[in-house]
C-alpha positions as CSV (number, residue, x, y, z in Angstrom):
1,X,10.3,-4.6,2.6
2,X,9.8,-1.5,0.7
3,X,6.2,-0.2,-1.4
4,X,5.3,2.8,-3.0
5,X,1.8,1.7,-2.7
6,X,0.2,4.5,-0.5
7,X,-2.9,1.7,-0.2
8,X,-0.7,-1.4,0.6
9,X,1.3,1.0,2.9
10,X,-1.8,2.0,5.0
11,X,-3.3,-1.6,5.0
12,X,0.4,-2.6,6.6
13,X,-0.1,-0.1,9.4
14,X,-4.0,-0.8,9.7
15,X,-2.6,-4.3,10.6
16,X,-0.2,-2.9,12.9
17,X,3.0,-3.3,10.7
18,X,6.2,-0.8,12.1
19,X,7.3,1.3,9.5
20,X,10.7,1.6,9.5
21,X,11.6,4.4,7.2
22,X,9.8,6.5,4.6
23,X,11.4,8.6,1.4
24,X,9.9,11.2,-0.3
25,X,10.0,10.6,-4.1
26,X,7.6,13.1,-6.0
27,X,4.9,15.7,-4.8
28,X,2.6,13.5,-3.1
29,X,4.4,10.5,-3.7
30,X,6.8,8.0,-1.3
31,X,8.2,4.8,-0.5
32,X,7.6,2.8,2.8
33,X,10.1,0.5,4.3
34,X,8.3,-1.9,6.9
35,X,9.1,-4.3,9.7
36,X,8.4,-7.6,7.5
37,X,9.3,-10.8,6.6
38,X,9.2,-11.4,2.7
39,X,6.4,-14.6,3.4
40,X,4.2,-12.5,5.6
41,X,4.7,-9.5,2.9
42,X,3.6,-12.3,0.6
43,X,0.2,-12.7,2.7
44,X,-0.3,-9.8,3.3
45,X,-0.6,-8.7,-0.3
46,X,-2.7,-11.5,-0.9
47,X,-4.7,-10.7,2.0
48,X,-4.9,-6.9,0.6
49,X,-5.8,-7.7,-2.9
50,X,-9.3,-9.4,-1.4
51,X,-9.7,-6.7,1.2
52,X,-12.7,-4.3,1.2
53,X,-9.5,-1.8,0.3
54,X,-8.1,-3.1,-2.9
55,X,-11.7,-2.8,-3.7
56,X,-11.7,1.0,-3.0
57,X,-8.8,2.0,-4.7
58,X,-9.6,0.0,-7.8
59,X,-12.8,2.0,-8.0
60,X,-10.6,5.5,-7.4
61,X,-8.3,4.6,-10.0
62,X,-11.4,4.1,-12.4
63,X,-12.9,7.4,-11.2
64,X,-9.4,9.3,-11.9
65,X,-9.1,8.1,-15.3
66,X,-12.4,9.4,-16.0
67,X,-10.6,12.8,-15.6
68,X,-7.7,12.3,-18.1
């Protein structure tokens, strides 16, 4: 399973996830192929969006806006 979710991405490893591959897209930006099955990817992002993490990144999205 494939993300381009730099969050997600580190939450998958964090939980000791094998990432198979990775592709450079933009300056600063990728794409993460992990070791997955599609119903664990399932819980997993379910499991992220209540994680101390989601919570992070929703409040550096908000500050970054503040700057455009």
């Amino acid at each position: 399973m494939k993300t381009t979710d730099i969050w997600f991405a580190a939450y998958l490893k964090y939980n000791d996830y094998n990432l198979l591959d990775y592709e450079v897209i933009g300056r600063g930006k990728g794409k993460y192929t992990f070791e997955i099955s599609k119903e664990d990817w399932k819980d997993m992002k379910l499991a992220f969006l209540q994680s101390e993490s989601s919570k992070i990144k929703q409040v550096m999205e908000e500050l970054k806006d503040l700057l455009f």
